[in-house]
PATI-45962 format. One record per residue (C-alpha): residue number from 0; x, y, z. Coordinates in steps of 0.2 Angstrom, whole numbers. Layout:
BEGIN
GUTI   seq       X       Y       Z
GUTI   NUM       X       Y       Z
...
END
This chain:
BEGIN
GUTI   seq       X       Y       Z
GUTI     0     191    -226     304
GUTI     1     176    -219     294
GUTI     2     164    -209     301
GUTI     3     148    -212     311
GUTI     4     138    -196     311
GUTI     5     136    -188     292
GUTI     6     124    -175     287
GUTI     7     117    -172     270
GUTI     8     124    -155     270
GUTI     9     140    -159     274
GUTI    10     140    -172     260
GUTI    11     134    -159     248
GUTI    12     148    -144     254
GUTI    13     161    -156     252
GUTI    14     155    -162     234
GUTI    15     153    -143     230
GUTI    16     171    -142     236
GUTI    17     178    -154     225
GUTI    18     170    -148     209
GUTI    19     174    -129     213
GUTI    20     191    -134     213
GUTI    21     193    -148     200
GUTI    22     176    -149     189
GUTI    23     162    -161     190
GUTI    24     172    -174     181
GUTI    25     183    -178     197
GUTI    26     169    -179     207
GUTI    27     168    -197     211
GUTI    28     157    -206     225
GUTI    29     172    -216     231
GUTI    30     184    -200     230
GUTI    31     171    -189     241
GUTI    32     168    -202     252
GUTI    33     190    -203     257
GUTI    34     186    -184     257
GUTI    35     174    -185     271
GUTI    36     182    -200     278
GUTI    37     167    -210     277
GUTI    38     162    -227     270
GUTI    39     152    -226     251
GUTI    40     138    -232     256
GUTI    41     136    -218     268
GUTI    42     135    -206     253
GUTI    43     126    -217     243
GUTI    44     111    -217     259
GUTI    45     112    -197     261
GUTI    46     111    -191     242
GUTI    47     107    -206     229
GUTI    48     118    -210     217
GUTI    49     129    -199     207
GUTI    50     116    -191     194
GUTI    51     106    -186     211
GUTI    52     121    -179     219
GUTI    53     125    -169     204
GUTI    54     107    -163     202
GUTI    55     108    -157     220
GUTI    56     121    -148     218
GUTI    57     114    -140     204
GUTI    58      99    -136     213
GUTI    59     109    -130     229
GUTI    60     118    -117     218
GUTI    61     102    -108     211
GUTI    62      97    -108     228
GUTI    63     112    -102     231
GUTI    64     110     -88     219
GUTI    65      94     -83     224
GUTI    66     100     -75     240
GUTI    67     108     -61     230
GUTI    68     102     -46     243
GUTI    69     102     -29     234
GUTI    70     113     -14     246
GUTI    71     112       2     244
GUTI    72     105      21     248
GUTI    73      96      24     230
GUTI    74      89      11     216
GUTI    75     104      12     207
GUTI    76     117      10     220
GUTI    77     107      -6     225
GUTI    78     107     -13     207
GUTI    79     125      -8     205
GUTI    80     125     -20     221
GUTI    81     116     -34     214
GUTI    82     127     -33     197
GUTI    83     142     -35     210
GUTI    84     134     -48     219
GUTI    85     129     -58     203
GUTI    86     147     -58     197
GUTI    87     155     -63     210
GUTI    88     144     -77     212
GUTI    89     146     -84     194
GUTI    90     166     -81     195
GUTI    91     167     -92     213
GUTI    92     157    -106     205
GUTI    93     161    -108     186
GUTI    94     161    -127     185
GUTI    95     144    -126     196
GUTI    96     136    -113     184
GUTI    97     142    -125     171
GUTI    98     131    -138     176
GUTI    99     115    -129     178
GUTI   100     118    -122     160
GUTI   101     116    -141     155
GUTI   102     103    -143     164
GUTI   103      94    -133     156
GUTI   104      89    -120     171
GUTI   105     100    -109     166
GUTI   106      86     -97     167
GUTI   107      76    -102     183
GUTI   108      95     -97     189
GUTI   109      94     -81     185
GUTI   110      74     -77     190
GUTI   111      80     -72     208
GUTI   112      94     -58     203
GUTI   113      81     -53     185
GUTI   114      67     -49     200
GUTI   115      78     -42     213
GUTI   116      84     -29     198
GUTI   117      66     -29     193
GUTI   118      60     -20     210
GUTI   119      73      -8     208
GUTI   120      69      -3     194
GUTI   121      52       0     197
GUTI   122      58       8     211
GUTI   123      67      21     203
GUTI   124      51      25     191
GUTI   125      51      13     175
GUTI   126      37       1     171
GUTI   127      34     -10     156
GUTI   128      46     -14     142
GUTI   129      59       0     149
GUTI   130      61      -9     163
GUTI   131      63     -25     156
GUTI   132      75     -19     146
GUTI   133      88     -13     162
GUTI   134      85     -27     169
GUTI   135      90     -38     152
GUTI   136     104     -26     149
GUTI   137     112     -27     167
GUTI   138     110     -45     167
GUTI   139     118     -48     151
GUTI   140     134     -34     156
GUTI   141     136     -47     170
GUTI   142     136     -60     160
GUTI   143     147     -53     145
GUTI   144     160     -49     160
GUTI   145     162     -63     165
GUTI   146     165     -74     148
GUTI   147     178     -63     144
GUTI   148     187     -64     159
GUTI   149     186     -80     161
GUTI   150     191     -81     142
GUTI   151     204     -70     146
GUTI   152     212     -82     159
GUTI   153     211     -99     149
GUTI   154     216     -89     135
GUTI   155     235     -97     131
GUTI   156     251     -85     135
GUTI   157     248     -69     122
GUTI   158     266     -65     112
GUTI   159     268     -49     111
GUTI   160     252     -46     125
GUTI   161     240     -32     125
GUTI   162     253     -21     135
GUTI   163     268     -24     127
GUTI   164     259     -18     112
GUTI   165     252      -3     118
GUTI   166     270       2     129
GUTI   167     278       1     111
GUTI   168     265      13     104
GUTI   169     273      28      97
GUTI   170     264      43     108
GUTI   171     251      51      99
GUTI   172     238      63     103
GUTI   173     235      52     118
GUTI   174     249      48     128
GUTI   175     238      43     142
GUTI   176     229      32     134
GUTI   177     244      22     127
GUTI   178     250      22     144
GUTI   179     237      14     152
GUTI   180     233       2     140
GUTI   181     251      -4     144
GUTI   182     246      -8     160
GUTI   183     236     -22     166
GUTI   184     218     -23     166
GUTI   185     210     -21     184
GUTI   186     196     -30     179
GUTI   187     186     -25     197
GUTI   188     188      -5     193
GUTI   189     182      -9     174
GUTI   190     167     -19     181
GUTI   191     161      -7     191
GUTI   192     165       8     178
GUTI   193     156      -1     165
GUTI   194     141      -5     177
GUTI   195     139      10     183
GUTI   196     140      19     167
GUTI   197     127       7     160
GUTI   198     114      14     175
GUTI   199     117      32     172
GUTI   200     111      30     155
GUTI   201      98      19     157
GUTI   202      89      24     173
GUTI   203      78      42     172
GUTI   204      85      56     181
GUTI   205     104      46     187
GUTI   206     117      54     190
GUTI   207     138      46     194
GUTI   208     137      52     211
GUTI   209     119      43     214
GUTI   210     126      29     206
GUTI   211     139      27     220
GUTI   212     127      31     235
GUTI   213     132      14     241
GUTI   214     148      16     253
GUTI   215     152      -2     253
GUTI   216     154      -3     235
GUTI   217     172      -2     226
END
């Protein structure tokens, strides 16, 4: 028996849903409204047709990302926050993402995280086109991440792979190195080590240990 009581929101959560999981191609009015157990035209009367849902969810995940918080004790523990936040947010949502990039507000996208970094930044004593630079180049480490490790898992079965390579490296002058190249990559440890190494150098006065001020990070 459909439904008698539907909100918009509800509509939108569960056509998010469906395109997180499958893309924006299985998202079809009929198949969200046996989703929801509701009649179509119930859909049709909360968000249009299917080129207006799809541009509400698009304009419901840059809201989304604009409320990217910055943690943290010192400015560079909070935007090693945001650069966390940010990532996690683009990794949960690809097929979304996807969809404001072809839209073409890729950029308005970004703004909220761009002047989130922005303040700390200036709060840690930069101004002008060295500011804008950390900003840029946080943005863009973010960004980098996560192409290659979405690359990395589409990317078909590799024969020999990176570790089986390095595990039949003949040991040089370092054996560690060989050794953990063998292994997996934790991709979590290498985000935050490549993040947090990019701060240190870019922010005046940072130190590793001010970098990690923020308890809650990894």
């Amino acid at each position: 028996m459909p439904r008698t009581a539907l909100s918009r929101e509800e509509v939108l959560e569960a056509a998010a849903a469906l395109v997180k999981r499958h893309g924006p191609d299985a998202l079809t009015m009929r198949g969200l409204a046996a989703e929801l157990g509701t009649a179509v035209t119930s859909i049709y009367w909360h968000v249009g047709n299917r080129e207006s849902l799809l541009d509400a969810l698009v304009e419901r995940t840059v809201d989304d990302l604009a409320a990217i918080t910055p943690r943290g004790r010192t400015p560079a523990a909070r935007i090693v926050s945001v650069a966390h936040a940010l990532r996690r947010e683009l990794r949960d949502r690809p097929h979304l993402v996807a969809m404001v990039h072809e839209r073409g507000l890729t950029e308005r996208m970004f703004l909220p995280a761009q002047r989130a970094l922005a303040q700390e930044v200036h709060a840690a004593g930069l101004r002008g086109v060295r500011a804008a630079e950390v900003v840029r180049a946080v943005q863009f480490q973010v960004v980098g991440f996560v192409l290659v490790e979405r690359n990395r898992e589409r990317a078909p079965v590799q024969s020999p792979g990176e570790e089986a390579l390095w595990d039949a490296e003949q040991p040089g002058p370092d054996p560690a190195l060989a050794r953990a190249l063998s292994r997996p990559v934790d991709s979590d440890r290498l985000f935050t080590a490549s993040v947090r190494a990019l701060v240190d150098g870019l922010l005046p006065g940072t130190t590793k240990a001010g970098a990690k001020g923020a308890g809650e990070l990894p």
